[in-house]
VOKOL-548350 format. One record per residue: residue number from 1; residue in three letters; y, x, z of N, C-alpha, C in turn. Coordinates in steps of 0.05 Angstrom, whole numbers, plus 5000, padded with zeros to 4 digits. Atoms other than C-alpha are relative to their C-alpha. Example, Ala and Ser with C-alpha at 12.3 -4.5 7.8 and 13.67 -1.06 7.14 Angstrom:
2
@k = 1 r = Ala n.y = 4976 n.x = 5018 n.z = 5000 ca.y = 4910 ca.x = 5246 ca.z = 5156 c.y = 5024 c.x = 5018 c.z = 5000 $
@k = 2 r = Ser n.y = 4976 n.x = 4984 n.z = 4999 ca.y = 4979 ca.x = 5273 ca.z = 5143 c.y = 5022 c.x = 4985 c.z = 5014 $
END
This chain:
109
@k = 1 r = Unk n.y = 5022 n.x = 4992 n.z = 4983 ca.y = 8403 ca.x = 3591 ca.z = 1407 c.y = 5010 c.x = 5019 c.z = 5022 $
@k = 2 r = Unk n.y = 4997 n.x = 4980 n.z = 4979 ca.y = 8412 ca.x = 3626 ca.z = 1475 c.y = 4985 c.x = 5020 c.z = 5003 $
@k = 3 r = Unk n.y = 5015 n.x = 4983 n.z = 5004 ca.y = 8399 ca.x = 3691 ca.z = 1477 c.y = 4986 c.x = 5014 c.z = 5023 $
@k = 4 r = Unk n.y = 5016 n.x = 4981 n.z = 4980 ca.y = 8351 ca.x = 3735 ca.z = 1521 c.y = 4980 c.x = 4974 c.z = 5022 $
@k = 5 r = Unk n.y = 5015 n.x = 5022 n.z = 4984 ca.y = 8310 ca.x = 3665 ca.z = 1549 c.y = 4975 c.x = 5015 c.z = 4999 $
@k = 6 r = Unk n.y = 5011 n.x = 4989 n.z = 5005 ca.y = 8255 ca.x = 3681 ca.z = 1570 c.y = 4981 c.x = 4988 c.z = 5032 $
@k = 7 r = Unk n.y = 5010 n.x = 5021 n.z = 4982 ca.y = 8204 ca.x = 3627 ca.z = 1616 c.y = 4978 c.x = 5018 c.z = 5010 $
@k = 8 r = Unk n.y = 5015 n.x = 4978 n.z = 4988 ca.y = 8165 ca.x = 3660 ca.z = 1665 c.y = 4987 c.x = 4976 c.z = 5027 $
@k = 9 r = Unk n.y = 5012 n.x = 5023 n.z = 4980 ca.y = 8106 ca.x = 3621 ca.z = 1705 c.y = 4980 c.x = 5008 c.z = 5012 $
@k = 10 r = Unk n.y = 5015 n.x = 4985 n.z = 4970 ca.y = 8061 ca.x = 3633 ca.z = 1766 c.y = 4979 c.x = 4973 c.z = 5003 $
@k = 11 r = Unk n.y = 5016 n.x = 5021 n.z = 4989 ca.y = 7996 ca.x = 3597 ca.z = 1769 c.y = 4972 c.x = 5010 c.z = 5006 $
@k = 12 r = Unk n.y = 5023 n.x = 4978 n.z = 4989 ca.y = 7933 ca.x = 3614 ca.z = 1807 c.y = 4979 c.x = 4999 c.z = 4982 $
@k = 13 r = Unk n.y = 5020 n.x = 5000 n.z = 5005 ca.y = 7876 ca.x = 3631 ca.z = 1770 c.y = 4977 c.x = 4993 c.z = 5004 $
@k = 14 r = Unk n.y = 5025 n.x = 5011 n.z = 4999 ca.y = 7817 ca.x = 3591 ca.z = 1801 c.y = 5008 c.x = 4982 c.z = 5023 $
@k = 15 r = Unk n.y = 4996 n.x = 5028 n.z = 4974 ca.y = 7823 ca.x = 3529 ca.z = 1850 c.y = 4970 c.x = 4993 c.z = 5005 $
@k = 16 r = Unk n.y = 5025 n.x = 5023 n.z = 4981 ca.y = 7766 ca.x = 3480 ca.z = 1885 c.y = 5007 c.x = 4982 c.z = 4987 $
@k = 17 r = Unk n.y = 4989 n.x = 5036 n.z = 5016 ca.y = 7763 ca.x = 3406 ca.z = 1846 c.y = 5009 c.x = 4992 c.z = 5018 $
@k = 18 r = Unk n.y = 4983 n.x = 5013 n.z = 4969 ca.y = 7810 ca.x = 3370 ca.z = 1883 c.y = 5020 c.x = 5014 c.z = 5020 $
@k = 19 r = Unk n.y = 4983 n.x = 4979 n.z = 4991 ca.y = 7844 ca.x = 3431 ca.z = 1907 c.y = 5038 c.x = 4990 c.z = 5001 $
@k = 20 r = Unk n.y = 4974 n.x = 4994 n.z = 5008 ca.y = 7927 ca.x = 3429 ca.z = 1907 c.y = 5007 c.x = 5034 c.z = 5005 $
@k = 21 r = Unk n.y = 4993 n.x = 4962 n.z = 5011 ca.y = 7956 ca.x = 3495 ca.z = 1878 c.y = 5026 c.x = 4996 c.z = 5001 $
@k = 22 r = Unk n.y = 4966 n.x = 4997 n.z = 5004 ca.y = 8036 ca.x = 3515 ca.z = 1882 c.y = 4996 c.x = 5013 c.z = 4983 $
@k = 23 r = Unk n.y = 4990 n.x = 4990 n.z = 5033 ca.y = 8063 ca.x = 3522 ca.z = 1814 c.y = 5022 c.x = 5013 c.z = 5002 $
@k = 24 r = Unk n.y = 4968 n.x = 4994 n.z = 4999 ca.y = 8126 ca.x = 3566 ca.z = 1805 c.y = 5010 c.x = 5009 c.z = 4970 $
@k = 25 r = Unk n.y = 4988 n.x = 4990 n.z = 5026 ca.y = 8167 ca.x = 3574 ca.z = 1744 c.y = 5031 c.x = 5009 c.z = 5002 $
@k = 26 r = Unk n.y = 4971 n.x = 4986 n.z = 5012 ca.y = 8236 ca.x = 3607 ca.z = 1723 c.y = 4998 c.x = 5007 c.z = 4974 $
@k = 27 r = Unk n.y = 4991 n.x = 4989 n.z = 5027 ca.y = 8266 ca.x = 3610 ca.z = 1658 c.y = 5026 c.x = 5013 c.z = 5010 $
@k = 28 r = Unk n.y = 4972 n.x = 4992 n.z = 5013 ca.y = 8318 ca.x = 3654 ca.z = 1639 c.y = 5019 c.x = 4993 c.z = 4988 $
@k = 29 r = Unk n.y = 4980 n.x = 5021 n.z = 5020 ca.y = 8376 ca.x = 3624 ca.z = 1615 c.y = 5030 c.x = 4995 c.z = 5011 $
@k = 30 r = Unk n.y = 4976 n.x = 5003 n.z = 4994 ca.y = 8451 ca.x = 3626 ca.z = 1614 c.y = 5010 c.x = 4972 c.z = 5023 $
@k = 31 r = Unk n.y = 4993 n.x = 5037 n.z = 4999 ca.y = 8463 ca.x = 3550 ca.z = 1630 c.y = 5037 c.x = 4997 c.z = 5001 $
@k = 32 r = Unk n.y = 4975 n.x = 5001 n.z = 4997 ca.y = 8533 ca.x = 3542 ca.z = 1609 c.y = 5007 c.x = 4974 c.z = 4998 $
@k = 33 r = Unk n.y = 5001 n.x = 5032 n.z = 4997 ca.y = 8569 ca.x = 3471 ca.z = 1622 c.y = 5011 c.x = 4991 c.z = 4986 $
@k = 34 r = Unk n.y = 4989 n.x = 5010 n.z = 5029 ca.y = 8610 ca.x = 3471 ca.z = 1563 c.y = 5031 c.x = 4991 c.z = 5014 $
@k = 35 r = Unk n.y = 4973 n.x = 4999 n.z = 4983 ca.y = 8673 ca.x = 3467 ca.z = 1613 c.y = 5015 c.x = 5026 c.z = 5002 $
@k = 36 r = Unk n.y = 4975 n.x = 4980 n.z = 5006 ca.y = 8704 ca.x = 3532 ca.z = 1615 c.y = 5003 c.x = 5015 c.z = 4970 $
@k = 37 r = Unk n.y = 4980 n.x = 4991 n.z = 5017 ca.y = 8741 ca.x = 3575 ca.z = 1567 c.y = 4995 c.x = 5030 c.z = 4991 $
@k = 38 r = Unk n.y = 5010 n.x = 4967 n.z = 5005 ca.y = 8730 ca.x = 3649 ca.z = 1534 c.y = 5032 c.x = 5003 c.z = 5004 $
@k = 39 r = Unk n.y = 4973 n.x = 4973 n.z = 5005 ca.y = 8788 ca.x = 3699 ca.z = 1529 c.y = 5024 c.x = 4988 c.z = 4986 $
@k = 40 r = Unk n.y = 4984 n.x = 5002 n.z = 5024 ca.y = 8818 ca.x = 3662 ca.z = 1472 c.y = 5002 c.x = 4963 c.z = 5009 $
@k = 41 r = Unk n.y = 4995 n.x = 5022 n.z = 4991 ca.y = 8824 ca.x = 3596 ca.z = 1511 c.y = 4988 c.x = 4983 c.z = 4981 $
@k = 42 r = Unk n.y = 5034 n.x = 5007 n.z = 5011 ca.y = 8757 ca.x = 3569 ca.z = 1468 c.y = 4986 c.x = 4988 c.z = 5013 $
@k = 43 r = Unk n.y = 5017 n.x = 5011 n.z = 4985 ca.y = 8717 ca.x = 3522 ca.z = 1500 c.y = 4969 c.x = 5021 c.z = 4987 $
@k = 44 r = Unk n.y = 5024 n.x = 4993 n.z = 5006 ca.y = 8655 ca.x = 3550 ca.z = 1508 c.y = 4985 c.x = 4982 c.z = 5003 $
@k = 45 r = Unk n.y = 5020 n.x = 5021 n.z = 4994 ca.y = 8598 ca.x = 3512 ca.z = 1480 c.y = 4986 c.x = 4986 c.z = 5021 $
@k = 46 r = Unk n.y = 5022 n.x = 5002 n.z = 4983 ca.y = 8551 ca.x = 3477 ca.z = 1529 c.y = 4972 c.x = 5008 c.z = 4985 $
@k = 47 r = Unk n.y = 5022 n.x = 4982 n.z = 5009 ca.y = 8488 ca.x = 3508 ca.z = 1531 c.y = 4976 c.x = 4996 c.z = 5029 $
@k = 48 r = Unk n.y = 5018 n.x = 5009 n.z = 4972 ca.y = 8435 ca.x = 3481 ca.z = 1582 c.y = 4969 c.x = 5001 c.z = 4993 $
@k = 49 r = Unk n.y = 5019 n.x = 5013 n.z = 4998 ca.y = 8362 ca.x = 3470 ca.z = 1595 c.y = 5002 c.x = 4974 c.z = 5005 $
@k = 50 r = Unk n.y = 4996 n.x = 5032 n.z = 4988 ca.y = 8366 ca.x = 3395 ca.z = 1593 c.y = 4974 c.x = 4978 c.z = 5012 $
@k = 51 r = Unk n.y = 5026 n.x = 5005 n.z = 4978 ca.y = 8290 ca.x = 3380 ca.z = 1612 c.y = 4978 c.x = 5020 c.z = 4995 $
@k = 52 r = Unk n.y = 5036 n.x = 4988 n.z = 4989 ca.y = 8226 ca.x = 3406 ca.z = 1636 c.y = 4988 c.x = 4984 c.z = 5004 $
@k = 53 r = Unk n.y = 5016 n.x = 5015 n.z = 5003 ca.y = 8168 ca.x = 3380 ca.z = 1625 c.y = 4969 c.x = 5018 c.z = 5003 $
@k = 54 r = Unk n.y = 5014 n.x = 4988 n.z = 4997 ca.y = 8092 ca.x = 3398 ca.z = 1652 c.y = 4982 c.x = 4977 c.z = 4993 $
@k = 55 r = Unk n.y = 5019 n.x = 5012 n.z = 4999 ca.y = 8035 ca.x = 3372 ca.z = 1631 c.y = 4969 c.x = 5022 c.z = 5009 $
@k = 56 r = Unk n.y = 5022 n.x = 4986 n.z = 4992 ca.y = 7960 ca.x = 3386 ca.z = 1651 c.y = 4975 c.x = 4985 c.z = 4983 $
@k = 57 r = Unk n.y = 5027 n.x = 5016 n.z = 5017 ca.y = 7898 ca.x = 3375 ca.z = 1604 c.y = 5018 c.x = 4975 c.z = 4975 $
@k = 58 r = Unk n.y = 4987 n.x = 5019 n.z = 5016 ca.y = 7951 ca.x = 3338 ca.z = 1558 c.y = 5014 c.x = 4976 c.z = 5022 $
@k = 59 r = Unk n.y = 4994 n.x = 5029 n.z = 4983 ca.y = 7967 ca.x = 3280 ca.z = 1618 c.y = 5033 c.x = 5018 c.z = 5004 $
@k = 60 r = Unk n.y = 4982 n.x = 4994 n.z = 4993 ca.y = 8037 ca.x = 3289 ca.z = 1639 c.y = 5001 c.x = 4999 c.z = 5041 $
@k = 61 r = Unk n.y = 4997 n.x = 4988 n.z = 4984 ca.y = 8053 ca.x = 3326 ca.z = 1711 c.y = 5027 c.x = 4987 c.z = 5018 $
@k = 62 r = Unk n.y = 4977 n.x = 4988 n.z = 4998 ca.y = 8124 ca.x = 3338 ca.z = 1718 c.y = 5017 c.x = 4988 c.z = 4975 $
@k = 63 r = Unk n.y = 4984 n.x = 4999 n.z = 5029 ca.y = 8185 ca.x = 3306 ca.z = 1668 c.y = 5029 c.x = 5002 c.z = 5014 $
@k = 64 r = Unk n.y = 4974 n.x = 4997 n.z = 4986 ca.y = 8257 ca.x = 3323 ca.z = 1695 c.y = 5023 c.x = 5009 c.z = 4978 $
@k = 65 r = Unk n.y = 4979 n.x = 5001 n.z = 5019 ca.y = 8321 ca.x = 3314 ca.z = 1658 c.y = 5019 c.x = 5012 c.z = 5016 $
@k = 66 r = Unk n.y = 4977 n.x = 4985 n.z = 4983 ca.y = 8375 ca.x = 3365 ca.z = 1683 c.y = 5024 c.x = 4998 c.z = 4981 $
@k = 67 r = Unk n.y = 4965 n.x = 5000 n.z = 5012 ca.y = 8451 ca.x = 3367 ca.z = 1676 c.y = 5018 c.x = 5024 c.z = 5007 $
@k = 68 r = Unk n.y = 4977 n.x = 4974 n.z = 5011 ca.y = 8509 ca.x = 3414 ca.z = 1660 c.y = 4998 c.x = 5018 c.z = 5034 $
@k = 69 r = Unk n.y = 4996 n.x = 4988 n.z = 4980 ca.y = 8507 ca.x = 3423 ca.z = 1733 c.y = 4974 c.x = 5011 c.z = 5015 $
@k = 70 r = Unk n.y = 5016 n.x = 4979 n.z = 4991 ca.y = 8445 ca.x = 3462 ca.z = 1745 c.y = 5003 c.x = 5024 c.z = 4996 $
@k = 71 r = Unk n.y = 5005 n.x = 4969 n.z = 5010 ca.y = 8439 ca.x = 3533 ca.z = 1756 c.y = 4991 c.x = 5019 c.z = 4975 $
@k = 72 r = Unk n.y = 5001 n.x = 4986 n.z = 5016 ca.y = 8437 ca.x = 3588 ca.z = 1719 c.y = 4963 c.x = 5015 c.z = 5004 $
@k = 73 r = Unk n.y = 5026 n.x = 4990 n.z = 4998 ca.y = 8364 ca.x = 3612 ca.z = 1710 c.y = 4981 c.x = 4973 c.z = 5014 $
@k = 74 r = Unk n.y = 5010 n.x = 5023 n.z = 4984 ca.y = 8329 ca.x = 3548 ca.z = 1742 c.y = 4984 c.x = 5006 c.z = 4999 $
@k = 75 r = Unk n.y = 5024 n.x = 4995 n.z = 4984 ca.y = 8276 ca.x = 3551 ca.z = 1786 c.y = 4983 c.x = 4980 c.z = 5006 $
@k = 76 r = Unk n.y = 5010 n.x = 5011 n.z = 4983 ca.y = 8223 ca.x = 3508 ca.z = 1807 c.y = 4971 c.x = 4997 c.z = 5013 $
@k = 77 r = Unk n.y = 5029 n.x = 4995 n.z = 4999 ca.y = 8156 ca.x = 3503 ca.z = 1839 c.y = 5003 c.x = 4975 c.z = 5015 $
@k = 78 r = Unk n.y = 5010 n.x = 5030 n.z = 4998 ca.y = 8121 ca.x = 3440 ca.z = 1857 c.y = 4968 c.x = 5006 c.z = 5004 $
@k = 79 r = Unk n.y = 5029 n.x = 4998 n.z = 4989 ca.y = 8048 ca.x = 3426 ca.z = 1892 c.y = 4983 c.x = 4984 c.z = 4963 $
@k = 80 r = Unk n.y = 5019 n.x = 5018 n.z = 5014 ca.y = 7990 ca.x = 3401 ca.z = 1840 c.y = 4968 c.x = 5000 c.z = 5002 $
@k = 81 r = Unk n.y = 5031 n.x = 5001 n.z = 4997 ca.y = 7924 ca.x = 3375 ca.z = 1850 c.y = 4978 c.x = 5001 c.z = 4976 $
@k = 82 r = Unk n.y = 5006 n.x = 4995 n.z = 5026 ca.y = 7880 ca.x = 3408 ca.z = 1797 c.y = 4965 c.x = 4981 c.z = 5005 $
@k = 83 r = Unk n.y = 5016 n.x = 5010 n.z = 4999 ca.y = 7819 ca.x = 3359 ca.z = 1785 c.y = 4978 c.x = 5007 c.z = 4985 $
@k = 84 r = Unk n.y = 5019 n.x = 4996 n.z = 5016 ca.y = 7781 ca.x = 3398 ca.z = 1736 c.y = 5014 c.x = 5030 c.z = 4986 $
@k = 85 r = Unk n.y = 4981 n.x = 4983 n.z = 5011 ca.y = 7795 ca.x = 3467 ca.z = 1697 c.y = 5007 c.x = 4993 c.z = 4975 $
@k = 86 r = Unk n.y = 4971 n.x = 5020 n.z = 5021 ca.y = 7849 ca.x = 3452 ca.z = 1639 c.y = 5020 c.x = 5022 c.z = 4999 $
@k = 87 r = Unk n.y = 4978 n.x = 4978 n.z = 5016 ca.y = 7908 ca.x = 3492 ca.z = 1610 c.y = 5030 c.x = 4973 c.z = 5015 $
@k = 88 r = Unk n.y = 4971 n.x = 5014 n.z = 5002 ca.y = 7980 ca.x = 3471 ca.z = 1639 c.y = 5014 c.x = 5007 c.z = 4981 $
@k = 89 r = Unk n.y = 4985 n.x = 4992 n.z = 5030 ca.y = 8034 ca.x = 3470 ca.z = 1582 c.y = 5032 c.x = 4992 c.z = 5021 $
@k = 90 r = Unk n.y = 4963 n.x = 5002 n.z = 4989 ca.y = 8108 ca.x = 3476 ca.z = 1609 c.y = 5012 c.x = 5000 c.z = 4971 $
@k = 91 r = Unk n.y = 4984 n.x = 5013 n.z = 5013 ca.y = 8159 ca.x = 3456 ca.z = 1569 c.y = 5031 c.x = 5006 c.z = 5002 $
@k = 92 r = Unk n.y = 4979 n.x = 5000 n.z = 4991 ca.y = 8234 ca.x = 3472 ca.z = 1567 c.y = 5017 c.x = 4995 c.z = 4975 $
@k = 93 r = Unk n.y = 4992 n.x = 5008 n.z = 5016 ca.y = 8279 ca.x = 3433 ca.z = 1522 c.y = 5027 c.x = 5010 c.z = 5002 $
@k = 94 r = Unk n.y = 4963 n.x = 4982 n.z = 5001 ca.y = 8355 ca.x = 3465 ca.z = 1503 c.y = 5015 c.x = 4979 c.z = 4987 $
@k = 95 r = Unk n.y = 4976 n.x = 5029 n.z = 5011 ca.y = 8413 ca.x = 3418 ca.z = 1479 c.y = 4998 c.x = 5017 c.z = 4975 $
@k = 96 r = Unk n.y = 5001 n.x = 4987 n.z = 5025 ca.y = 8411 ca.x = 3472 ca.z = 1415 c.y = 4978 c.x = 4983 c.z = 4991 $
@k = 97 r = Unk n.y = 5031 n.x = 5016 n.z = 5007 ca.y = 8341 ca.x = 3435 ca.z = 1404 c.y = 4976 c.x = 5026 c.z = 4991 $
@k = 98 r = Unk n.y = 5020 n.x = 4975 n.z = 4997 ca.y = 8303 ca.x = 3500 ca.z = 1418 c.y = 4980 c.x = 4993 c.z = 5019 $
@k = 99 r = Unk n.y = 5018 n.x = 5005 n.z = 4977 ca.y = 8244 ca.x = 3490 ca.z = 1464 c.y = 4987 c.x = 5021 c.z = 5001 $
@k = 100 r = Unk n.y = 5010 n.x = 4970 n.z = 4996 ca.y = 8213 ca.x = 3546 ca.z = 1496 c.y = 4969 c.x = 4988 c.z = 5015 $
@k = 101 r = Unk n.y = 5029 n.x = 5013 n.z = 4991 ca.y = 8131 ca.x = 3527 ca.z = 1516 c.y = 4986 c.x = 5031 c.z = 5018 $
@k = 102 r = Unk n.y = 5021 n.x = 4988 n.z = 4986 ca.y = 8087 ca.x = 3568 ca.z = 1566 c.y = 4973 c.x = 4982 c.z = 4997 $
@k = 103 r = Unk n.y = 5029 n.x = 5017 n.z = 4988 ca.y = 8005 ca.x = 3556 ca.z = 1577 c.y = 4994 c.x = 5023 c.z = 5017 $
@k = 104 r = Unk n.y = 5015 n.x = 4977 n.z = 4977 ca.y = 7972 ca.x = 3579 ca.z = 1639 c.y = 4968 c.x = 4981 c.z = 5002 $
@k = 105 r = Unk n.y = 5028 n.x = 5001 n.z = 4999 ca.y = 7898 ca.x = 3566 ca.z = 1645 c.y = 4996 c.x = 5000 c.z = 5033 $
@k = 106 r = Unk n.y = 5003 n.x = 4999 n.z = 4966 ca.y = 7864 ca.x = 3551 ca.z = 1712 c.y = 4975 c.x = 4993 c.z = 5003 $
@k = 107 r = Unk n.y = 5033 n.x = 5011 n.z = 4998 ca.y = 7784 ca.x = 3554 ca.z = 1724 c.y = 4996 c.x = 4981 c.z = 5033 $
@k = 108 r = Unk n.y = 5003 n.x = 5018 n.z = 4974 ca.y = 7764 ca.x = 3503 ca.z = 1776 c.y = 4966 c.x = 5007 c.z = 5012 $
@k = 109 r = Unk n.y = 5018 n.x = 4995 n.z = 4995 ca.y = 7700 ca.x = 3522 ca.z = 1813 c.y = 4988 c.x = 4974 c.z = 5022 $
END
């Protein structure tokens, strides 16, 4: 398990039906590629977020499969058109097979 993760997400609190809202997320997270070496000439494990996944009201959003070569802390925000209010569920799957989940809530007026 990687230590000190720690998913952090930005979503507005009330939209218009039919509205689009910017979503932003960042997790915390080493992301190592399992290519270099410690002190003791050791491969160090790989250690990644390997997808993200958003759903809204249960439907799926967002599904993205990342590789060794993403950043460290990965970022992303993305537009969504909220059609009703509903709970998003983020998602972040680890090659350890840890998954780390957020919910953010969003009233639609």
């Amino acid at each position: 398990m990687a230590e000190g993760v720690k998913p952090r997400v930005k979503v507005p609190k009330t939209a218009s039906a039919g509205e689009t809202v910017t979503i932003k997320t960042l997790i915390s997270h080493p992301m190592e590629s399992g290519q270099r070496k410690d002190k003791e000439g050791n491969v160090i494990p790989r250690s990644i977020i390997n997808r993200f996944v958003v759903d809204f009201n249960g439907e799926n959003v967002i599904d993205v499969v990342l590789a060794p070569a993403i950043s460290t802390n990965p970022y992303f925000e993305f537009d969504a058109k909220v059609p009703e209010s509903g709970e998003f569920t983020f998602t972040w799957h680890d090659d350890d097979g840890d998954v780390y989940t957020e919910n953010k809530a969003i009233e639609v007026s």
